[in-house]
LUMGU-404488 format. One record per residue (C-alpha): residue number from 1; x, y, z. Coordinates in nm, 2 decimals, decimal comma. Each point is the difference from the previous one (the first is absolute). Last residue first. Example, Ala and Ser with C-alpha at 12.3 -4.5 7.8 and 13.67 -1.06 7.14 Angstrom:
BEGIN
<ropa num="2" u="1,37" v="-0,11" w="0,71"/>
<ropa num="1" u="-0,14" v="-0,34" w="0,07"/>
END
This chain:
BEGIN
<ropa num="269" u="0,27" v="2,59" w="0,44"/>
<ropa num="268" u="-0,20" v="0,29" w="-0,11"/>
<ropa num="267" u="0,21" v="0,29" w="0,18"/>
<ropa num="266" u="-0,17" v="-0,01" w="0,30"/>
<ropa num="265" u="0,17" v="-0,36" w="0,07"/>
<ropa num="264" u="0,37" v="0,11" w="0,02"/>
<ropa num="263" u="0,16" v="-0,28" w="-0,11"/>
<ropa num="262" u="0,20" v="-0,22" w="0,17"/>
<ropa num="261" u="-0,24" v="-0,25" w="0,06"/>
<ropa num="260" u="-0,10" v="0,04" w="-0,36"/>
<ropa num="259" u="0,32" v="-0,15" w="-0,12"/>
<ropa num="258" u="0,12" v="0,17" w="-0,30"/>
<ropa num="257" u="0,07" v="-0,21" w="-0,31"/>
<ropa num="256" u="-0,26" v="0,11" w="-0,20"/>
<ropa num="255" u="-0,23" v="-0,10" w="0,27"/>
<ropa num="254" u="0,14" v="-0,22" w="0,26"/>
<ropa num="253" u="-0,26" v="-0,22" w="0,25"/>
<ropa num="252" u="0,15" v="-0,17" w="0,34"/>
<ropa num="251" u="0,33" v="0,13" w="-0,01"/>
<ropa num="250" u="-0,06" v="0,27" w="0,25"/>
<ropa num="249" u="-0,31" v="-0,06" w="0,20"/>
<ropa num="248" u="-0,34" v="0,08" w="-0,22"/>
<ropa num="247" u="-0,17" v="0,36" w="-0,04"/>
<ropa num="246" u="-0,33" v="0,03" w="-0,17"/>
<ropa num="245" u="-0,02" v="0,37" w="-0,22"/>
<ropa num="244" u="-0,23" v="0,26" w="-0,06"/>
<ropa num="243" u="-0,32" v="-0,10" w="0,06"/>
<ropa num="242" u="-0,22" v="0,30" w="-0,10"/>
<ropa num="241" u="-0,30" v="0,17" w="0,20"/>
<ropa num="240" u="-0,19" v="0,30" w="-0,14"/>
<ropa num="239" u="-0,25" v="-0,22" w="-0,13"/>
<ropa num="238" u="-0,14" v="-0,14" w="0,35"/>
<ropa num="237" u="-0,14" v="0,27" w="0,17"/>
<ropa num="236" u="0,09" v="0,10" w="0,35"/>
<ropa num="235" u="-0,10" v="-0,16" w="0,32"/>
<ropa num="234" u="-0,14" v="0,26" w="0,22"/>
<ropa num="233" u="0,26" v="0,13" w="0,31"/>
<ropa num="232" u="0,10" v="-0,15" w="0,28"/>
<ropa num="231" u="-0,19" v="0,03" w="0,35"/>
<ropa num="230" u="-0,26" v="-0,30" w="-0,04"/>
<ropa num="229" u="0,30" v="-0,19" w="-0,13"/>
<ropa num="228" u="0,13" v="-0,03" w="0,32"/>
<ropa num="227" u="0,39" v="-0,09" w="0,08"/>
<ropa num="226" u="0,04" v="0,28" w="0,26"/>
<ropa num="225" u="0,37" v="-0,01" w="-0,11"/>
<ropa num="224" u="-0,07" v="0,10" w="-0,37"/>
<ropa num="223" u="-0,24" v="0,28" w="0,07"/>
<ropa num="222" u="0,23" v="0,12" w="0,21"/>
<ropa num="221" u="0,26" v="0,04" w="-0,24"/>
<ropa num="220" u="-0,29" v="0,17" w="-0,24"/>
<ropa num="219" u="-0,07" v="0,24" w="0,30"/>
<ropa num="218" u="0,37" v="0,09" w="0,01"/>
<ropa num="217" u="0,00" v="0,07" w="-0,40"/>
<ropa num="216" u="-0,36" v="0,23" w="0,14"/>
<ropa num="215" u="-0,37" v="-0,09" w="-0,07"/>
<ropa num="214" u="-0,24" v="0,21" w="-0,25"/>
<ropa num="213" u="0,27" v="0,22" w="-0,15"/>
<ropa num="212" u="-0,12" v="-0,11" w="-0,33"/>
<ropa num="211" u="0,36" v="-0,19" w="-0,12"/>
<ropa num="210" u="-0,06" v="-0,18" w="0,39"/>
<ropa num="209" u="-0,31" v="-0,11" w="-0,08"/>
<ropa num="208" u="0,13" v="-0,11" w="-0,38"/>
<ropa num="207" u="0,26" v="-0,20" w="0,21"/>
<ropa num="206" u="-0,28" v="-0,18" w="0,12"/>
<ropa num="205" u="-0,13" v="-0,13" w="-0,31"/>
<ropa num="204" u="0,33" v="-0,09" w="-0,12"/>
<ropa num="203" u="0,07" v="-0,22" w="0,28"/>
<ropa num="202" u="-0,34" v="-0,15" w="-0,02"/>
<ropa num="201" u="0,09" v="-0,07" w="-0,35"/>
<ropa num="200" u="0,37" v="-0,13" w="0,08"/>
<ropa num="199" u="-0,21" v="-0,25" w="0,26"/>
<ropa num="198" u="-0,27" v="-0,08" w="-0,24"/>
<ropa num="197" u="0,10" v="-0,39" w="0,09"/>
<ropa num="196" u="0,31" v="-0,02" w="0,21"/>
<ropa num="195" u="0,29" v="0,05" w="-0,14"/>
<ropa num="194" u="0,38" v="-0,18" w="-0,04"/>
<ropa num="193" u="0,34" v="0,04" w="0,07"/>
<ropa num="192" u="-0,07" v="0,36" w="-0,04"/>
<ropa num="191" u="0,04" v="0,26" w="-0,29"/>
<ropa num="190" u="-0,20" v="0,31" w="0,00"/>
<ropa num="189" u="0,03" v="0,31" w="-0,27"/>
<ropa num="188" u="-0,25" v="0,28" w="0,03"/>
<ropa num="187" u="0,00" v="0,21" w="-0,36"/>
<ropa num="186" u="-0,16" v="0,33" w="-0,03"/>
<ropa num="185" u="-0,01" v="0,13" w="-0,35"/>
<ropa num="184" u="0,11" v="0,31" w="-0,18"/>
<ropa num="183" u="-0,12" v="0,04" w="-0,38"/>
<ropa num="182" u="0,21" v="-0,03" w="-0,30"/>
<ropa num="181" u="-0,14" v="-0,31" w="-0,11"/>
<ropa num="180" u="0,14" v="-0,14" w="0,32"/>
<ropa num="179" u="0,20" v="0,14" w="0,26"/>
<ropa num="178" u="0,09" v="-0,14" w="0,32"/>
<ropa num="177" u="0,00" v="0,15" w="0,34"/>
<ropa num="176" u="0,12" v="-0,21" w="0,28"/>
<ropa num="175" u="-0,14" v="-0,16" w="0,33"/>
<ropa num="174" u="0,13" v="-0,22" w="0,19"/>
<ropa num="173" u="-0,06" v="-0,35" w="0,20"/>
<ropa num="172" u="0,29" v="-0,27" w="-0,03"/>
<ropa num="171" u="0,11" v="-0,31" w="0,17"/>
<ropa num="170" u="-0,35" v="-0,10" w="0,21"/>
<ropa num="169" u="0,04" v="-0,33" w="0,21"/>
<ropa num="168" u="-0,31" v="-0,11" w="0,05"/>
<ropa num="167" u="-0,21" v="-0,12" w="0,32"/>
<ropa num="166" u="-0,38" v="-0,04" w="-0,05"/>
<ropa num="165" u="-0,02" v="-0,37" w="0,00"/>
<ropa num="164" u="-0,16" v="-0,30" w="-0,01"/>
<ropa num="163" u="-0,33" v="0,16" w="-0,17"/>
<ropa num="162" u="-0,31" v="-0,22" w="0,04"/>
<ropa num="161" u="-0,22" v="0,29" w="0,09"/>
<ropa num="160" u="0,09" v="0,22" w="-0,29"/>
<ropa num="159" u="-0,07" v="0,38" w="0,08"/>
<ropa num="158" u="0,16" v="0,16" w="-0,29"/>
<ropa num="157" u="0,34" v="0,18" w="0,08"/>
<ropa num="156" u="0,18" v="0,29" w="0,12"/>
<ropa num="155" u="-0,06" v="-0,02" w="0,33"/>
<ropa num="154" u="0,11" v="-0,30" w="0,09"/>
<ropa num="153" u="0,31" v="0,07" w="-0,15"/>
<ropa num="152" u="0,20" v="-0,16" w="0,28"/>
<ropa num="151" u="0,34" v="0,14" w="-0,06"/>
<ropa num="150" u="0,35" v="-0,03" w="-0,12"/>
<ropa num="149" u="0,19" v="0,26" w="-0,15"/>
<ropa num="148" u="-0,08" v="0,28" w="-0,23"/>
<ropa num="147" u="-0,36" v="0,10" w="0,09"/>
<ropa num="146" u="0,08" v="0,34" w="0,20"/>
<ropa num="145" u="0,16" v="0,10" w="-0,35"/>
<ropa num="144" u="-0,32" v="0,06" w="-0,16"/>
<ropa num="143" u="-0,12" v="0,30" w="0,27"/>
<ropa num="142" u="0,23" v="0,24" w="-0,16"/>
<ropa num="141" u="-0,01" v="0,00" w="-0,38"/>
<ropa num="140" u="-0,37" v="0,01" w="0,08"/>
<ropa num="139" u="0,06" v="0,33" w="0,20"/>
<ropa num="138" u="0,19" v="0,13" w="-0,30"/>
<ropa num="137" u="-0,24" v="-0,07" w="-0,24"/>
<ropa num="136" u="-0,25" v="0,22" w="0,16"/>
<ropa num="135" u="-0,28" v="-0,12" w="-0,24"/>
<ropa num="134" u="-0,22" v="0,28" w="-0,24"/>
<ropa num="133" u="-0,35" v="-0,13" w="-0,06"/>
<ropa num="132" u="-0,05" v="-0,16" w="-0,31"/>
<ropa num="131" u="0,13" v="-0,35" w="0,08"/>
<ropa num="130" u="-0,01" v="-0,23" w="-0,33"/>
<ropa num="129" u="0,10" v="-0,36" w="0,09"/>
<ropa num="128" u="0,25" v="-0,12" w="-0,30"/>
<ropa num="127" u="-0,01" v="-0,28" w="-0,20"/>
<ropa num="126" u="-0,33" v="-0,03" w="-0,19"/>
<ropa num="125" u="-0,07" v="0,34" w="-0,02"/>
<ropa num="124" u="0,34" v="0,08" w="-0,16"/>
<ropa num="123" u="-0,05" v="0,05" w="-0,33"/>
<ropa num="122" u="-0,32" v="0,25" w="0,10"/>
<ropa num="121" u="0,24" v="0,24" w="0,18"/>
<ropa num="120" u="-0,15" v="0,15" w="0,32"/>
<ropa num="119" u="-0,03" v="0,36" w="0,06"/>
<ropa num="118" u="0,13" v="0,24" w="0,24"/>
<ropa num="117" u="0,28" v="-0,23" w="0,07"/>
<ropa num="116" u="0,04" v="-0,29" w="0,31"/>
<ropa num="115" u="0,00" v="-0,29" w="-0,23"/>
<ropa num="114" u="0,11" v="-0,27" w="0,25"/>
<ropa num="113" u="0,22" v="-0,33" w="-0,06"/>
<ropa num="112" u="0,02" v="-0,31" w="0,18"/>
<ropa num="111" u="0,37" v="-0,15" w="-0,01"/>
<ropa num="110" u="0,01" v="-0,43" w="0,11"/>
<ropa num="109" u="0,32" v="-0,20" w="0,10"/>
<ropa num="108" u="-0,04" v="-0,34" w="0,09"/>
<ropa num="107" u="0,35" v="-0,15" w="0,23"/>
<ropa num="106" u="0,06" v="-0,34" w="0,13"/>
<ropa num="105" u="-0,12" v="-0,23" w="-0,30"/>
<ropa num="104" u="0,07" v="-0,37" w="0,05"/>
<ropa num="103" u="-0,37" v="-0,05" w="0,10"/>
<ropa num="102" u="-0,19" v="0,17" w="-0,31"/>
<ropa num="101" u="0,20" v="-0,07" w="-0,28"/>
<ropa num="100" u="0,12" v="-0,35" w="0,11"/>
<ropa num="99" u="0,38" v="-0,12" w="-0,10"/>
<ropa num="98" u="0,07" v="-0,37" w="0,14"/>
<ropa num="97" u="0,06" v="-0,08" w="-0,35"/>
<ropa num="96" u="0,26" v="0,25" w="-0,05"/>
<ropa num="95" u="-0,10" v="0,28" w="-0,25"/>
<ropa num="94" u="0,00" v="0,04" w="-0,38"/>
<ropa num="93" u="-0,07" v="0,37" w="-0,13"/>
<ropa num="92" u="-0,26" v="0,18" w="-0,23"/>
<ropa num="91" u="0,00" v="0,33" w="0,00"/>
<ropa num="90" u="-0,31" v="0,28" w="-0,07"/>
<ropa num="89" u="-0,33" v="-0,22" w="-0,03"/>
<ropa num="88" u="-0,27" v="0,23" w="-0,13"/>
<ropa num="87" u="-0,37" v="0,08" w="0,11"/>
<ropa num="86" u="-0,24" v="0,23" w="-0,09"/>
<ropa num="85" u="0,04" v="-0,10" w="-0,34"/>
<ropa num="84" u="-0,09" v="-0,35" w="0,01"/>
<ropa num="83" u="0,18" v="-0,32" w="0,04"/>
<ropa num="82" u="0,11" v="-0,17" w="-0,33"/>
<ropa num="81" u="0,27" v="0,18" w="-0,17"/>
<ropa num="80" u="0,15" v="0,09" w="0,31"/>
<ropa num="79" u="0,05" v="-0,33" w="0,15"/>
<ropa num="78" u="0,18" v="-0,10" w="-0,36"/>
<ropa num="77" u="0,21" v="0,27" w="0,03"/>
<ropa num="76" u="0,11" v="-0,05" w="0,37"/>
<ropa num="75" u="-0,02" v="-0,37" w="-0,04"/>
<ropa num="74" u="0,19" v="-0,02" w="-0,28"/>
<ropa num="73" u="0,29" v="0,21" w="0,12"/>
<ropa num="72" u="-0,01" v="-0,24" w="0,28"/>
<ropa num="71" u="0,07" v="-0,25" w="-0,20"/>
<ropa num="70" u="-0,30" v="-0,28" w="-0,01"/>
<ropa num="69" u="0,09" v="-0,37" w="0,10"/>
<ropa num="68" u="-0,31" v="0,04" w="0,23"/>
<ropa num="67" u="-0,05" v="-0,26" w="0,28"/>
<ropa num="66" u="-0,13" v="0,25" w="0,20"/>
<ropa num="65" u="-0,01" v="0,12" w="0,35"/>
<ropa num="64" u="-0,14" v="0,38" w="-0,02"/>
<ropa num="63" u="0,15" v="0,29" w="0,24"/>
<ropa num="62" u="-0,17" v="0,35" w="-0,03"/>
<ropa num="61" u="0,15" v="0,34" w="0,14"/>
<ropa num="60" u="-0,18" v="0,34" w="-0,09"/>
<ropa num="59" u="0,22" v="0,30" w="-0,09"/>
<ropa num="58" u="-0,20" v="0,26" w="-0,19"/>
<ropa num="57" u="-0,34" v="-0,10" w="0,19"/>
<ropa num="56" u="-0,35" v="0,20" w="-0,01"/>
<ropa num="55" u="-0,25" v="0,03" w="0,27"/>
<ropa num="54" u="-0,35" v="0,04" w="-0,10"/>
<ropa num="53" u="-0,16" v="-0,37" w="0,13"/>
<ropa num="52" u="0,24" v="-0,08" w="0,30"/>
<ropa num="51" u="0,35" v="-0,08" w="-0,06"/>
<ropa num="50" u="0,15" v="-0,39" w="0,14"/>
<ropa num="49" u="0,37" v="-0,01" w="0,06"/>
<ropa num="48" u="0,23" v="-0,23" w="-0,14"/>
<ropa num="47" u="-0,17" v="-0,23" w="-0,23"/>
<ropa num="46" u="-0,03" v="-0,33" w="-0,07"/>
<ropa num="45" u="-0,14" v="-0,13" w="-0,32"/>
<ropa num="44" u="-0,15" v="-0,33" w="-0,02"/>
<ropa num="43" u="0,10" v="-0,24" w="-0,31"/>
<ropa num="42" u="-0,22" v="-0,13" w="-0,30"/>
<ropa num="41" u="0,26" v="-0,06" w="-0,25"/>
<ropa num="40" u="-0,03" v="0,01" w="-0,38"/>
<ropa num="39" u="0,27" v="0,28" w="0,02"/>
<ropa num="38" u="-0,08" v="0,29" w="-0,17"/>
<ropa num="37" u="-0,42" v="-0,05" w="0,04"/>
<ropa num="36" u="0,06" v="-0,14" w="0,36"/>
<ropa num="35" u="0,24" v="0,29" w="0,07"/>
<ropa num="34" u="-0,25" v="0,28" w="-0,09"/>
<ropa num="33" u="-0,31" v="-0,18" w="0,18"/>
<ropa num="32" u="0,21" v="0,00" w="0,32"/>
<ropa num="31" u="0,09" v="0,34" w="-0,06"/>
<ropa num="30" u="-0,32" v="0,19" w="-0,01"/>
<ropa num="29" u="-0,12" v="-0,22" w="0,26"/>
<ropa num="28" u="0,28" v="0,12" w="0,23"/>
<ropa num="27" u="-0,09" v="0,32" w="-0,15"/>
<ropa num="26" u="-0,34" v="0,01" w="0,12"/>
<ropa num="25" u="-0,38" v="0,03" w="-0,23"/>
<ropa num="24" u="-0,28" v="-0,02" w="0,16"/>
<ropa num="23" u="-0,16" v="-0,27" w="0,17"/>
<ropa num="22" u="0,10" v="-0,32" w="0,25"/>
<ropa num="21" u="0,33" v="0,17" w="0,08"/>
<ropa num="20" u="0,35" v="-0,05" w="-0,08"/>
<ropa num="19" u="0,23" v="0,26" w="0,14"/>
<ropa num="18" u="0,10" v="0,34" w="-0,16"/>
<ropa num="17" u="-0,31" v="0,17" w="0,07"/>
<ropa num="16" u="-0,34" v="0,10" w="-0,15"/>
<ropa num="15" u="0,22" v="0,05" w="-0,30"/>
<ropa num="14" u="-0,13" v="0,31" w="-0,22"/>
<ropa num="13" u="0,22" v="0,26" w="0,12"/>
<ropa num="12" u="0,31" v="-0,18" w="0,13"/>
<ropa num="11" u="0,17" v="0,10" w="-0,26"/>
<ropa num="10" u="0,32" v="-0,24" w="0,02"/>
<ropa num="9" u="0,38" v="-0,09" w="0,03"/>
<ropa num="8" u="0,13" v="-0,31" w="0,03"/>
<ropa num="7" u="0,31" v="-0,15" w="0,09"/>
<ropa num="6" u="0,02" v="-0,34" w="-0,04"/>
<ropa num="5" u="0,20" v="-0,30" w="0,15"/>
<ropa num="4" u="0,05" v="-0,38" w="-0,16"/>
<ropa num="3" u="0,01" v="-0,31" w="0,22"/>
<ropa num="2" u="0,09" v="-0,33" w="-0,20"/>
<ropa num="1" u="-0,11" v="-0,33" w="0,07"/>
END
């Protein structure tokens, strides 16, 4: 058996997620069907990270075990001519066997991004979350680096009564100004071992209470150490949300020759 890694990227726009479910369309069930038409085999697709319905991907990590005598340059342009355009496969590499996209990662990175001109840009729409009134950038700036570290994000999260735990190890939490189509965005980078489900939403959301004056950067610590969702802020939406990169321990998973352990995750993997 051979184990071969993806990297994906994708729209995640019309996917009602990116893990199989019973309807609507996903992307693991976007490339299942893609494989099985390329290859003749009918194989499950693990990925790294599951995305709600909205959010989008540029460096999504799948694993499939295959008996595939494909090259991987055949795979990547044979993947492509068969899944559909909202998705795309962007490398294709050949991992140990004991490689697993989802468990032998130790690091997601995701960047949610906020239109905060006088008027919103239609392009964007599906990517960005428009904010009309003006944010205090600098007090967001502030508050996000009380998350670095390790924490119980209790707070920060969807109340799931079967959760193990709360406790995650966050690496980064910024905010930078990015420019795209010649217009000034706000980006809020987090990378963490791993994330609780809505968590970087939840983050987002209550960041925006801070970017409106409504709560303080030392109110947003406490928010964090009183571990109650009651007293974050609203979950934003979905769309403006991007995976940016899955992290693995050094020598586990090279692209183009670089191993992605040792690469700085924000930067796509």
């Amino acid at each position: 058996m051979r184990n071969v890694a993806l990297r994906l990227a994708y729209d995640g726009t019309d996917f009602v997620g990116s893990q199989y479910q019973n309807q609507g369309r996903t992307v693991q069930g976007a490339l299942e069907q893609a494989w099985e038409e390329l290859t003749q085999e009918r194989r499950r697709v693990t990925l790294a990270g599951r995305t709600d319905a909205g959010v989008h991907a540029a460096g999504q990590v799948a694993n499939i075990l295959t008996e595939t005598t494909h090259s991987r340059k055949t795979i990547l342009r044979g993947m492509n001519a068969k899944l559909p355009e909202d998705v795309a496969v962007q490398a294709v590499r050949d991992v140990g066997p004991d490689f697993h996209a989802r468990h032998s990662a130790n690091r997601r990175a995701y960047r949610y991004l906020i239109d905060n001109n006088d008027a919103w840009l239609p392009m964007l729409r599906n990517y960005v979350l428009y904010v009309e009134q003006k944010l205090d950038v600098t007090a967001m700036a502030a508050a996000l680096p009380y998350l670095e570290g390790t924490h119980d994000f209790t707070a920060f999260s969807a109340l799931v009564p079967d959760q193990r735990s709360s406790v995650r190890t966050c690496y980064t939490a910024r905010l930078s100004e990015i420019e795209l189509f010649g217009r000034r965005l706000i980006a809020i980078d987090l990378a963490a071992n791993a994330f609780l489900q809505h968590m970087v939403r939840v983050i987002v959301g209550t960041a925006l209470l801070v970017g409106r004056r409504k709560i303080s950067p030392e109110d947003f610590q406490d928010i964090l150490k009183g571990r109650d969702r009651r007293a974050a802020g609203p979950t934003s939406v979905a769309h403006g949300l991007t995976l940016m990169s899955v992290g693995y321990p050094t020598g586990t998973l090279r692209w183009d020759g670089e191993s992605i352990g040792e690469a700085d995750v924000l930067a796509g993997g």
